[in-house]
C-alpha positions in Angstrom: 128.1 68.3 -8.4 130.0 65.1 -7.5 127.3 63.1 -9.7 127.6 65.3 -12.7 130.2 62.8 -14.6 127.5 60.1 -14.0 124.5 61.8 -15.1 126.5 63.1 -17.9 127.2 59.6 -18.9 123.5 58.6 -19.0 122.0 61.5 -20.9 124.6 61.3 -23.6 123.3 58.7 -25.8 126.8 57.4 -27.5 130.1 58.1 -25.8 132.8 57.4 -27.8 135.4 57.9 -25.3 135.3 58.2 -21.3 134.4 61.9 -20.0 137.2 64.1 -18.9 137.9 63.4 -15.0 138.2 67.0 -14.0 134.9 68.3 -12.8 136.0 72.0 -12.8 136.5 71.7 -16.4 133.1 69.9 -17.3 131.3 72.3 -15.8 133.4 75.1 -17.5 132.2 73.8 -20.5 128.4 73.3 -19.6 128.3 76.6 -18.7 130.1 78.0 -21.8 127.8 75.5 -23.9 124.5 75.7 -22.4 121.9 79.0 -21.5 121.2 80.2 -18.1 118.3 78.4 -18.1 119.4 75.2 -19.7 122.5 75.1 -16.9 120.3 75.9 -13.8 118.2 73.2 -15.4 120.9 70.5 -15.3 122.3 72.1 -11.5 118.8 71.4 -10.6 118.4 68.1 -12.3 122.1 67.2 -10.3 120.6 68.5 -6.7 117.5 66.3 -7.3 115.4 69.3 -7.1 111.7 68.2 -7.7 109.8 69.4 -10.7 107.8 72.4 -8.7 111.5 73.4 -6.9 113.0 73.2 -10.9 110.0 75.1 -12.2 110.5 77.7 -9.3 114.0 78.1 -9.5 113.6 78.9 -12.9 110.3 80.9 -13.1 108.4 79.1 -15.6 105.3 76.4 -15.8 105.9 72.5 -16.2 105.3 73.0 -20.2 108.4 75.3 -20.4 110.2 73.2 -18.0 109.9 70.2 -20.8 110.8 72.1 -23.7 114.1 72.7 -21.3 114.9 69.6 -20.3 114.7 67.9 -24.1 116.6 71.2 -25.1 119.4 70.3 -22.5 119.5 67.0 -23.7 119.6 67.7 -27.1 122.4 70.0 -26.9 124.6 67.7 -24.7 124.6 65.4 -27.3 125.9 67.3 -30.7 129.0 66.0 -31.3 130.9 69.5 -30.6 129.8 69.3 -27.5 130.5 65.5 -26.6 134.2 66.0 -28.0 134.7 68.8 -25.8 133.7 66.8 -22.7 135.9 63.7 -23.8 138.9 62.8 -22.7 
């Protein structure tokens, strides 16, 4: 989870202002934001699982795992969202 400020900082596509430095509460809001599958998702994309180990972990095909992934994206970068993880 150490990395999760960092690969928060590359998926969001305009950060206004820096991230908040307290991990507990980042993730506190990722998990409050995102779905079960859209967190596991980004826990996996943190661990550097590979795309079969993401795809098992959370039982779907590589298609699904896509639609996920740009979903996860997408939904890290509305604006609600980004202020809420902003310092």
């Amino acid at each position: 989870m150490e990395n999760l400020k960092e690969q928060l900082e590359k998926d969001i596509k305009v950060l206004v202002r820096p991230l908040k430095d307290d991990m507990d509460e980042l993730v506190e809001i990722l998990r409050r934001r995102l779905t079960k599958k859209e967190w596991k998702y980004y826990k996996c994309k943190l661990s550097g699982a590979s795309e079969d180990e993401t795809c098992i972990e959370l039982r779907c095909d590589k298609e699904r795992l896509e639609t996920i992934a740009k979903q996860t994206v997408v939904k890290i970068n509305q604006e609600k969202i980004k202020h809420e993880l902003m310092a």
